[in-house]
C-alpha positions as CSV (number, residue, x, y, z in Angstrom):
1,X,-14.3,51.8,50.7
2,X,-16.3,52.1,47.4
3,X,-12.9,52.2,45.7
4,X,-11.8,49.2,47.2
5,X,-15.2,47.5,46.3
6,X,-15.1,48.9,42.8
7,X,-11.4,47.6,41.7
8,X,-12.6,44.2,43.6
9,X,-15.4,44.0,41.3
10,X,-13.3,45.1,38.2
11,X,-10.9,42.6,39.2
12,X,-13.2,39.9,39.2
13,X,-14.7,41.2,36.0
14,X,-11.9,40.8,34.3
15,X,-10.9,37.5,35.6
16,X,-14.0,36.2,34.9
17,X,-14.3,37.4,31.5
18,X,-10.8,35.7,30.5
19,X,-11.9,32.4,32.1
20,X,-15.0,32.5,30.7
21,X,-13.4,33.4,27.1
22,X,-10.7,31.0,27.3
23,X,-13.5,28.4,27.9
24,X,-15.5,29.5,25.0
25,X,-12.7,29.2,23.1
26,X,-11.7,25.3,24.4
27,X,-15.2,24.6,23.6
28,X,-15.0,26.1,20.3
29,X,-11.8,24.4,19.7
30,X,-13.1,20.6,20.8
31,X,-16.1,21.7,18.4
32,X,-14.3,22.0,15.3
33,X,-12.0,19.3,16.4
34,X,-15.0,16.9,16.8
35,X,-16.6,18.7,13.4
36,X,-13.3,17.6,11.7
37,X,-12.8,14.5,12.7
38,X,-16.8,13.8,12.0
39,X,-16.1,15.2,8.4
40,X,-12.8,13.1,8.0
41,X,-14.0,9.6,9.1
42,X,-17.4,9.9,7.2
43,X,-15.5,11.7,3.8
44,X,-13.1,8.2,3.9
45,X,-16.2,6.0,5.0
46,X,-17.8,7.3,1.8
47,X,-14.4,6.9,-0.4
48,X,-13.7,3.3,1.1
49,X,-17.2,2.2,-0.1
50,X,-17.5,3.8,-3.0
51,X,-14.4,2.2,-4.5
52,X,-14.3,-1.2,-2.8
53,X,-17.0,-3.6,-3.3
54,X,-18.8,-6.3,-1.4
55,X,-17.8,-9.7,-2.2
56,X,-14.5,-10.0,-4.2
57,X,-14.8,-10.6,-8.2
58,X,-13.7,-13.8,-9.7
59,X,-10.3,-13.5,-11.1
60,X,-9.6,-15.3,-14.0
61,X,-8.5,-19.1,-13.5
62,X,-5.6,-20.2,-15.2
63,X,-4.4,-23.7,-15.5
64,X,-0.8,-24.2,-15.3
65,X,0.8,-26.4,-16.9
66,X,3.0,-29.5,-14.4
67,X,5.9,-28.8,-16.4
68,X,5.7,-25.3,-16.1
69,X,5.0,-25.6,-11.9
70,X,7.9,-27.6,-11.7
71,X,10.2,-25.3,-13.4
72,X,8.9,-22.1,-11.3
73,X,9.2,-23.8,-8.0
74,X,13.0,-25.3,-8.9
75,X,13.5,-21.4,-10.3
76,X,12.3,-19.9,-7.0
77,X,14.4,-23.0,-4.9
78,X,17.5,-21.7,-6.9
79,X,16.8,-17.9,-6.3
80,X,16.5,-18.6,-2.3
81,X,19.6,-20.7,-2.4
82,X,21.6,-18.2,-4.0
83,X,20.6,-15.5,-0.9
84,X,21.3,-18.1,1.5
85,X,24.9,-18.9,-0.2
86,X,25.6,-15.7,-0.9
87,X,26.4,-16.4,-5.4
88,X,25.1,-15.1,-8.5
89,X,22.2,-16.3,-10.5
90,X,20.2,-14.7,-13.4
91,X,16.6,-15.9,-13.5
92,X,13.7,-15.3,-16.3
93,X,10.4,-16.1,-15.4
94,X,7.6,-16.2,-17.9
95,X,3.6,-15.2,-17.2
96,X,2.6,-18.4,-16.4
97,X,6.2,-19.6,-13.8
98,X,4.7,-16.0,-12.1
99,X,1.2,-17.3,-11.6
100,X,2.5,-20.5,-11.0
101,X,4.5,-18.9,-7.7
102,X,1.3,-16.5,-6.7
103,X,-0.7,-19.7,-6.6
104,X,1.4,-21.8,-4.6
105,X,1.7,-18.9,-2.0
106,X,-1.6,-18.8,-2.2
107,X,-2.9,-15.9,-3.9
108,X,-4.4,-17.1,-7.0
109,X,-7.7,-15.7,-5.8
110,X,-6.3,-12.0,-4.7
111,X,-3.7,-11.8,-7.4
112,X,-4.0,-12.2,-11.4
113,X,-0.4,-11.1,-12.7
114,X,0.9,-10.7,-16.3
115,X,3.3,-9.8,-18.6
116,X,3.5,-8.2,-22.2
117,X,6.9,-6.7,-23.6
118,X,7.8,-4.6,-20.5
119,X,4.6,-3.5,-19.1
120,X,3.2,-5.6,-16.3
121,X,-0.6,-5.9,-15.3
122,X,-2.5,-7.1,-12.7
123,X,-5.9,-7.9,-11.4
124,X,-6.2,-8.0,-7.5
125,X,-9.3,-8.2,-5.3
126,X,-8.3,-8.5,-1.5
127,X,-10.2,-7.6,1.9
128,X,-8.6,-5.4,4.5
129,X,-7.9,-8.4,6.8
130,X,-5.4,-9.4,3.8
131,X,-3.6,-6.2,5.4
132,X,-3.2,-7.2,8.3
133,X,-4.8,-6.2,11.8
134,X,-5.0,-2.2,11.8
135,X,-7.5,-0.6,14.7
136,X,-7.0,2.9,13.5
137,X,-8.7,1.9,10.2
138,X,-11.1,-0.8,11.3
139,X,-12.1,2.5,13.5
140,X,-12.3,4.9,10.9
141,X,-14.2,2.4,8.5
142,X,-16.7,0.1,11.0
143,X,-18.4,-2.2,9.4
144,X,-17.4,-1.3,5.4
145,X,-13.9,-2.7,6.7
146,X,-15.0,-6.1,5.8
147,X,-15.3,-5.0,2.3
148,X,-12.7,-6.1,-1.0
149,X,-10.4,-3.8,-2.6
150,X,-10.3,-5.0,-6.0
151,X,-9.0,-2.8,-9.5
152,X,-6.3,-3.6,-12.0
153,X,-3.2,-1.8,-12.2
154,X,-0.8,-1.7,-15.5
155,X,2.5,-0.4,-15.3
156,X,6.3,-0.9,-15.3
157,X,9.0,-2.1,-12.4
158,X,12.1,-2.4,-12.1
159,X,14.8,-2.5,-9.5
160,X,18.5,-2.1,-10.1
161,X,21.7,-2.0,-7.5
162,X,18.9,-1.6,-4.8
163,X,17.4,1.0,-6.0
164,X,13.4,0.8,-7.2
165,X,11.1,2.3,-9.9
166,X,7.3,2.2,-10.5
167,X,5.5,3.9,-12.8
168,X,2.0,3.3,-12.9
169,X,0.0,4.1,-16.3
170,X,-3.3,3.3,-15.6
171,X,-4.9,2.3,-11.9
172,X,-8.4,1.5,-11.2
173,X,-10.2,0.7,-8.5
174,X,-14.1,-1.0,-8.6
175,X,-14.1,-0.1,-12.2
176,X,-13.4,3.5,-11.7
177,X,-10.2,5.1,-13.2
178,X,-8.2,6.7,-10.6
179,X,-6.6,10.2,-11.8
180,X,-3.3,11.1,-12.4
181,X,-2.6,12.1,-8.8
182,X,-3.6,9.0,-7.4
183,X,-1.4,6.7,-9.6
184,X,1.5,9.2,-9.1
185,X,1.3,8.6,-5.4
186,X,0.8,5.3,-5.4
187,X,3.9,5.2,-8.2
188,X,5.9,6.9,-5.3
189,X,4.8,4.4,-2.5
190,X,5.5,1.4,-4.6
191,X,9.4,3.3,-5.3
192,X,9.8,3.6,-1.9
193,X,8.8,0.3,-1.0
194,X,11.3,-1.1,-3.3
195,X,14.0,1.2,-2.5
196,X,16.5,-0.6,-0.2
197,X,18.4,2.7,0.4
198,X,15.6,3.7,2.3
199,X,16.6,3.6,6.5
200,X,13.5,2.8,7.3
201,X,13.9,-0.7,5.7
202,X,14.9,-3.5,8.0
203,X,18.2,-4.7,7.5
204,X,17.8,-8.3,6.6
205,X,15.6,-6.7,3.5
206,X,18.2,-3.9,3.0
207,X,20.4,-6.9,2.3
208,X,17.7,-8.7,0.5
209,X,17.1,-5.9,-2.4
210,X,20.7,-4.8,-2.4
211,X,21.7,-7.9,-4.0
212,X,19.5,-7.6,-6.4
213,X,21.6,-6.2,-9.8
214,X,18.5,-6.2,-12.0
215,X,15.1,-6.8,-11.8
216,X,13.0,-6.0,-14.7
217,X,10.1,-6.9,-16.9
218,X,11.0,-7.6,-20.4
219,X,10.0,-9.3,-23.8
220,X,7.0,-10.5,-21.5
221,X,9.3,-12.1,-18.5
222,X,10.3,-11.3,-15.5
223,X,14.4,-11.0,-15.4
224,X,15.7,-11.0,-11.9
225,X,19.7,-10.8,-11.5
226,X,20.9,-11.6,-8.2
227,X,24.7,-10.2,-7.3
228,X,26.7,-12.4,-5.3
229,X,27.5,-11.1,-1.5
């Protein structure tokens, strides 16, 4: 009888010390997990804030020319008509044709684009919403997601036979310079964004960017090239 009782209470001793350590360990688990996440949302809260702003900066305004509208819209008319017809077309487009086209798409206030030998720079100053709806960040940020990215970024691009290059020399964001990590990463992202070989693309902008023989900035215009189909 007392060895029945005492391997009953052994039994349940060691039952209940597994249960009760595989809950200390759940708890422990959701703990760091919540301890994490805390650490994560407030460290990119913090980030966000400190190199966003909160009203956008005034861009410069530049006054185009008629003449020089004119001749971006019937350059950007040609371009889309040689995509739809499948020819060939080589295209140069100086500094002011490509603020010309940002301000008739209606940028002029987010965007500031120019050109100089084969470097391109550009002022920009945008809100999250210019994004486009995304919960998980509106979640992460709260209410700082209703502030404006704005920086300047000075680099070179080019895209050739479909495939893309970005390098990014200098990248900052609310007047801080970002470090060389940074602009490498966002060097990449910008690649792969251009990259039509990339699956991931859709198919209709595979298309798009593989017809595209050159697309390059030099002597302070943008040269686009498109092949025909």
């Amino acid at each position: 009888m007392t060895t029945s009782m005492t391997s009953g209470q052994a039994s349940r001793g060691r039952f209940g010390c597994f249960t009760y350590g595989c809950l200390f360990a759940l708890a422990l688990i959701v703990v760091l997990g919540a301890g994490l996440g805390y650490y994560f949302v407030t460290s990119v809260r913090s980030a966000y804030v400190e190199y966003s702003s909160e009203s956008a900066p005034a861009l410069p305004t530049r006054v185009i020319d008629p003449q020089v509208r004119d001749s971006a819209q019937d350059k950007f008319r040609a371009l889309r008509g040689a995509f739809e017809a499948g020819t060939g077309l080589s295209v140069d487009l100086s500094s002011d044709e490509l603020s010309a086209l940002v301000a008739q798409a209606g940028w002029s206030d987010k965007v500031d684009a120019q050109m100089s030998g084969d470097v391109i720079s550009a002022a920009f100053a945008f809100p999250l919403t210019a994004l486009g709806e995304w919960p998980a960040a509106r979640l992460v940020l709260g209410g700082s997601a209703s502030r404006v990215f704005n920086g300047r970024v000075v680099g070179t691009l080019s895209l050739a036979d479909g495939v893309g290059r970005a390098r990014i020399d200098q990248l900052t964001l609310n007047g801080k310079p970002l470090e060389d990590m940074a602009r490498d990463y966002a060097s990449k992202w910008i690649t792969g964004a251009l990259n039509a070989r990339d699956s991931g693309k859709e198919n209709e902008k595979i298309e798009v960017l593989s017809r595209i023989k050159q697309l390059s900035v030099r002597d302070s215009r943008l040269h686009i090239d498109v092949a025909p189909r």
